[in-house]
C-alpha positions, 0 to 999 in steps of 0.5 A: 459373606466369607466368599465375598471378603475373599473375592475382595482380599484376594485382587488387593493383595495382588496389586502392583508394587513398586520396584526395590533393589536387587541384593544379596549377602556376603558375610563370614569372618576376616582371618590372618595366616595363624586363623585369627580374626582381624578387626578392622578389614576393609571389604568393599566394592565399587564406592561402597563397602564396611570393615570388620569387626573387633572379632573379625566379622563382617556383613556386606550387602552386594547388588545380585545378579551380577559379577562385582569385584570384591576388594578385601584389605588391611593395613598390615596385610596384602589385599585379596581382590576377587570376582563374585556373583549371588542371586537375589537374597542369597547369603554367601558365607566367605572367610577370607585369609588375607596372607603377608606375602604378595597380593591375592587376586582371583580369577574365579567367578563364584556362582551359586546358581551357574553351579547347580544350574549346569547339574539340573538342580533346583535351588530354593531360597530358605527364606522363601520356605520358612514364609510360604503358606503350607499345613506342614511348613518346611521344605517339603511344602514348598517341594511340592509346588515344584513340576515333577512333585507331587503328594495328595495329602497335606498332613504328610511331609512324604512326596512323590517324584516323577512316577516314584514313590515315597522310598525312592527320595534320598535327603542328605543333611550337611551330606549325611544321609538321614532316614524316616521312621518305618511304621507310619501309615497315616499322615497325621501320624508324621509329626515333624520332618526331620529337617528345621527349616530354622536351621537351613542355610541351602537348599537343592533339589534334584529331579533325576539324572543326578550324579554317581555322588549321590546315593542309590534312590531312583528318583530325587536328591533333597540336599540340605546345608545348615548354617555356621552362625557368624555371631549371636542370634536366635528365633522363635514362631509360634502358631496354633499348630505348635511352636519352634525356636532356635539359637546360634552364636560363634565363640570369640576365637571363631573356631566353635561355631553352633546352632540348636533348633527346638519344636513342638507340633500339635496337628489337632487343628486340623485332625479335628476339622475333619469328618471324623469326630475324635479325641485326639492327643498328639504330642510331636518333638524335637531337638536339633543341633549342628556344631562345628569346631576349626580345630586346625585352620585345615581341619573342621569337625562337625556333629549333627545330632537329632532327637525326636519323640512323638506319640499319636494317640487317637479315639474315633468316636462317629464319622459321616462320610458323603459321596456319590454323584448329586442325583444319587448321593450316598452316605457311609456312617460309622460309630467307633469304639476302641482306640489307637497309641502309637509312639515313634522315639528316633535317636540320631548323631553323626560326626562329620571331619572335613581335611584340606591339606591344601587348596586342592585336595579336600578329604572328608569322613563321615559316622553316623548312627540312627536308632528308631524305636516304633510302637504301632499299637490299636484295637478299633470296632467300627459299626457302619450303615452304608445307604442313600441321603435324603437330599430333599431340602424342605424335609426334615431329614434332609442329609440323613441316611433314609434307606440303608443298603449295607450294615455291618461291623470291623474290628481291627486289630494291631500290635506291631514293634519295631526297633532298627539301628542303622550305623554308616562309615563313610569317606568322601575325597575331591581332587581339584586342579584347574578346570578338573576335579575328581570325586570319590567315596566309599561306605560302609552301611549295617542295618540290624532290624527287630520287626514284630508284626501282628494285625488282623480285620475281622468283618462282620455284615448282617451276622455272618462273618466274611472270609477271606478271599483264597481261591479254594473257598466260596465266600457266599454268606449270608445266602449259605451260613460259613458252619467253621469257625471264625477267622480275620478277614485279613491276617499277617503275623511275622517275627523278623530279626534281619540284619543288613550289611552294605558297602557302597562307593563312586568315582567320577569326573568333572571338566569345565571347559570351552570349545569355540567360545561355548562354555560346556561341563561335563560329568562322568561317573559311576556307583557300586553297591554290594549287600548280604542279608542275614538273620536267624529269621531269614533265609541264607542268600547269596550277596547281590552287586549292582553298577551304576554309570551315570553322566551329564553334559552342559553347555552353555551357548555363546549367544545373545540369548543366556541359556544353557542346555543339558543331558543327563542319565544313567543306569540308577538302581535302589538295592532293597531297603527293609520295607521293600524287602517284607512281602505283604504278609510280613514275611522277609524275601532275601532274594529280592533285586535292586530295583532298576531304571534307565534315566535320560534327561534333557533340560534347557534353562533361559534367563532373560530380562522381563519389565526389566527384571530377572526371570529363568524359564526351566524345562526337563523332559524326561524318560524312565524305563525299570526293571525288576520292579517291586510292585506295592499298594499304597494305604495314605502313606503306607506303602505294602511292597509285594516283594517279588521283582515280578514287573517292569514300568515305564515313566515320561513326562514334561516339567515347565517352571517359569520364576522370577520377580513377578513381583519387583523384589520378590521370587514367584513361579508358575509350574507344570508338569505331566506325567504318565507311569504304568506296570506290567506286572507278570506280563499281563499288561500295563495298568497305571501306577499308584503314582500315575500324576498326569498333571500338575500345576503350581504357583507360588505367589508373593506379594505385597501392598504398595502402600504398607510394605510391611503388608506381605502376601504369599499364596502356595496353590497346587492343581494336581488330576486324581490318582488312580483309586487303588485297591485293597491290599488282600486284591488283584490290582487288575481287578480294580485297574479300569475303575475311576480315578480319585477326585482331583487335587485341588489346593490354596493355602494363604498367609498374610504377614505384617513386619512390624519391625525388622533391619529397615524398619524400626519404631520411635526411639524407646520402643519396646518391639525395636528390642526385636531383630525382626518381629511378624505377625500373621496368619493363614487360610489352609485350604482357601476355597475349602476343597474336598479332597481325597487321598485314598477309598475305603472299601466297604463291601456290601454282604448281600449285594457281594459289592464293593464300594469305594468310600472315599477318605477326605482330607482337611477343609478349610483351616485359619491359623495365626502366627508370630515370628521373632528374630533376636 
């Protein structure tokens, strides 16, 4: 019955709609040569248009999508007329001076997207991320619908970009750089990301090939804008899974301007939904705020501050777990004893002072320090039989285990401690003049790192303990009894006291320019990074510095046909961070390398009218080849590097986006990507990567019904082909290369929303919901076709076999949530 609803919700919500209006938004605040407000400006274009308020605010809505004049003007003052283009639902903060001199008239076509387009970077609505269906809503979720991202594991906010890993993504904050926690080996340990998608203003995203500016990662850029409030308003949304709001207001003279978000997760819905029977008490919290303050009208100071406090405590108590084939279905059951507590307290603050002394020159100076205090704290004992099902459906056993091929025990141990500051000083400089402008910066970095580590596994199968794998011993129980004593199986014990100094910096160079009609851009840049590593625990070692050129070219084809085409590439290196530099018994290497690799990037964007509405169809192909690369294991998000820069790899793919309004007055896309990344690790061959995605496929959908335009759908749907399946830490990777790969990825998450009231919809005149700005109601199917998939195996070995098995560990079923959305 639950099928069939489904098979009938699904073509409903699907159904045409009719066609709205294209806008977008311009707003900010009105100011005379002295920075004060001025009420009652004009602000207009063509036949239509508002004033300002008593305090200087203004709100115009613009049709989108194409270049309108905009005329700005007052009594008193001399008019400001300039050229403007926004994409649909884009809101575009514009402070205009109007001055007592002459009039003001620009020729500069102000363009969101043009801008970023020519760079290769992808822009993504906020207001499409905080709608869209996702087990961890945010920016990440929507990420991972994009060609080129990839990620297995819906409790994790950590994505994997055309063949990287999880370390290798930069994400800046208002240009700050901000950092993750160390120790987290689980997703279901995360909690939150850091960043409130209450607070977002802009979102841009880049897949490779980015500029010399942005930091030393070899694989993406996620470049976050908070807003600056234009006046009073607040939200709240509140879900089984936690809770988030957030305010934001500007003071009279609108000089201090600040937004503060709040939030609570609570993933017990969906921990508890799966195989394993648990008590768990997760509790994950934050607090974040930016605030700026025009001190002078050429001088702004911003802070950025965050405080997140989580704590993950966690009792399994029984598992069943089936797999194999449906001839021959297998079965690992486990009963547990013991329990895990960890906690992960992040402190983090930054000062941002941008100077413009004049239209030209913008200087900027940045200091930010983060502190992550991380406790990782277990003792778990897990007895397990590992055997065949019954899949007779008329016996009375059917789904138990009947023959049991393995028993056996694990203890699993870990007090692990980690407490790191990370303090920055940085400088950023542009220099604009006409068609040229010139950037530059330079940073100072010192990471001071304090890491205990101590875990151990003990394995015990049919009373014989089993050692560990070292080539000078035979493990060979229970056949011959081991006579020495006990010892774990597997056993890292480390004390680090490392400290990390850095300095970093870039120059380049943009054009904009034309040659017979065709608009081109051009970039040219390059990075420098120098590091020490230091530390009474760590060996003395030389400095290392690497050299980063990097550029791009644009150009856009005086054609009928609007398109652009791009190039882009460089030589991208990522100097070790503290996990990169801890090998896999915990032990810190100083000489280990910058991890190289040579990008090349060709892409092509076409937009072109489809129904007659707007639609842009994307492609990049793209080729990597690295060097002295840090081979890693990856255990769910844990990610064990073997620190020795004994490898080289290659990546090349292909990522197709088609978006536009599938729908009339909504944005949707359908996305595919294919990817293959291996290694060659000490010259024994390729083998493919953890990371090796060969395809992927995603679709984000929004719709709603013709008939109750409050009635919204959006459907987020990722098809990914399975990972290769890994293998043990303590293992040779070769070993396991030629075994199968993971199930295949396969996920729909659905919300349906109601507006009850919002800007264009209000009630009768008393009502008590017209006191909302904006009131929803919702709720969400997670995981729609409730789909079993994998993210890592658990190798269970059976002792009198000397076997291994491959038990695969499941994600989330299907999960219902409900949702209530409020503006004020």
């Amino acid at each position: 019955m639950k099928n069939q609803f489904f098979l009938f919700l699904i073509p409903l919500l699907f159904a045409s709609i009719y066609s709205t209006a294209q806008t977008a938004t311009l707003k900010g605040v009105v100011l005379d040569e002295n920075n004060t407000p001025i009420a009652g400006a004009n602000i207009s274009y063509d036949n239509s248009g508002t004033q300002s308020d008593k305090n200087g605010v203004y709100e115009l809505t613009i049709p989108a999508n194409q270049e309108i004049q905009v005329n700005i003007s007052h009594i008193s003052l001399k008019n400001l007329r300039f050229m403007i283009k926004l994409d649909e639902n884009q809101e575009y903060e514009l402070n205009p001076v109007l001055k007592t001199s002459v009039e003001q008239i620009s020729e500069v076509v102000i363009s969101g997207r043009e801008r970023k387009t020519v760079q290769g970077i992808t822009i993504l609505d906020p207001e499409t991320i905080r709608a869209t269906p996702s087990a961890n809503a945010g920016v990440e979720g929507l990420l991972k619908s994009l060609p080129g991202v990839s990620s297995n594991n819906e409790l994790s906010t950590q994505y994997a970009v055309r063949g990287g890993n999880f370390d290798e993504n930069l994400v800046y904050v208002n240009e700050i750089e901000v950092y993750r926690p160390f120790l987290i080996r689980s997703g279901q340990q995360e909690g939150l990301s850091f960043v409130n998608t209450d607070l977002v203003r802009n979102v841009d995203f880049s897949a490779g090939g980015f500029q010399s500016k942005y930091g030393d990662k070899l694989s993406s850029v996620l470049d976050i804008t908070y807003k600056r409030p234009t006046k009073l308003g607040a939200t709240a949304d509140l879900s089984l899974l936690g809770a988030s709001v957030s305010a934001g207001g500007i003071s009279k003279s609108k000089k201090l301007a600040a937004i503060i978000g709040l939030r609570y997760r609570d993933n017990s819905l969906l921990v508890n939904s799966r195989n394993t029977e648990v008590n768990f008490k997760p509790s994950f919290a934050d607090i974040q705020t930016y605030i700026s303050y025009n001190v002078t009208d050429k001088f702004e100071l911003g802070f950025l501050g965050n405080l997140a406090l989580n704590t993950y405590d966690y009792e399994p108590l029984t598992e069943q777990v089936n797999f194999g084939t449906l001839q021959f279905v297998q079965a690992l059951t486990v009963s547990y004893q013991g329990q895990e507590n960890d906690k992960y307290e992040t402190y983090f603050g930054a000062l941002k002072g941008t100077y413009r002394p004049n239209e030209n020159l913008t200087l900027k100076f940045i200091a930010s320090a983060y502190q992550t205090q991380e406790q990782e704290h277990f003792d778990i004992f897990a007895n397990y039989a590992l055997g065949t099902v019954n899949t007779d459906i008329g016996s009375e056993n059917v789904g138990e285990i009947e023959f049991s091929e393995g028993v056996g025990s694990q203890l699993t141990h870990a007090r692990n401690d980690l407490d790191a500051v990370i303090v920055n000083a940085e400088h950023k400089g542009t220099y604009i003049q006409d068609q040229h402008q010139f950037d530059w910066g330079i940073k100072y970095t010192s990471e001071d790192i304090r890491d205990r580590l101590e875990e151990f596994e003990i394995i015990d199968s049919a009373g014989f303990s089993l050692r560990p794998i070292i080539l000078d011993i035979r493990n060979d129980e229970p056949r011959t009894p081991f006579a020495s004593p006990i010892v774990p199986f597997e056993s890292v014990r480390a004390i680090n006291n490392a400290k990390i100094d850095r300095i970093s910096g870039y120059a380049q160079y943009n054009l904009r320019s034309s040659i017979n009609d065709h608009e081109i851009w051009t970039n040219i840049g390059v990075r420098a990074h120098n590091w020490n590593i230091s530390g009474p625990t760590v060996e003395s070692s030389d400095s290392q510095i690497v050299f980063s050129p990097r550029a791009q070219f644009a150009i856009k084809p005086n054609w009928k046909q609007n398109m652009i085409f791009r190039l882009s590439g460089g030589w991208y290196h990522q100097p070790p961070f503290y996990r990169e530099l801890r090998n896999q018994f915990g032990v810190v290497v100083p000489e280990v390398k910058a991890q190289q690799s040579i990008h090349a990037v060709l892409g092509h964007d076409y937009s072109f009218k489809l129904w007659k509405r707007p639609f842009v169809l994307s492609s990049e192909g793209y080729y990597k080849k690295l060097t002295d690369v840090n081979p890693y294991t990856i255990e769910n998000v844990r990610i064990r590097y073997r620190a020795n820069n004994n490898a080289e790899a290659f990546a090349y793919g292909l990522d197709l986006r088609l978006n536009g309004e599938f729908v009339p007055g909504t944005e949707s896309w359908v996305s595919i990507g294919y990817l293959k990344t291996e290694e060659n690790i000490d010259n024994r061959g390729y083998i493919p990567r953890p990371t090796d995605q060969r395809l992927k496929v995603g679709v984000l959908f929004q719709d709603y019904v013709p008939t109750i335009p409050s009635l919204k759908m959006y459907l987020n749907m990722v098809y990914q082909t399975g990972l290769p399946s890994g293998s043990p830490g303590f293992a040779d990777p070769y070993d396991f290369a030629d075994q199968s790969r993971l199930r295949d990825y396969r996920r729909a998450d659905l919300g349906i929303s109601y507006i009850v009231v919002d800007s264009d919809k209000r009630l009768s005149q008393g009502s008590f919901f017209n006191n909302f700005k904006e009131l929803s109601l919702g709720f969400v199917i997670y995981n729609l076709f409730d789909s079993q998939n994998a993210i890592t195996n658990t190798f269970v070995r059976d002792a009198s076999s000397q076997q291994q098995f491959a038990v695969p560990n499941f994600l989330t079923p299907r999960v219902f949530n409900v949702r209530l959305g409020m503006k004020f």
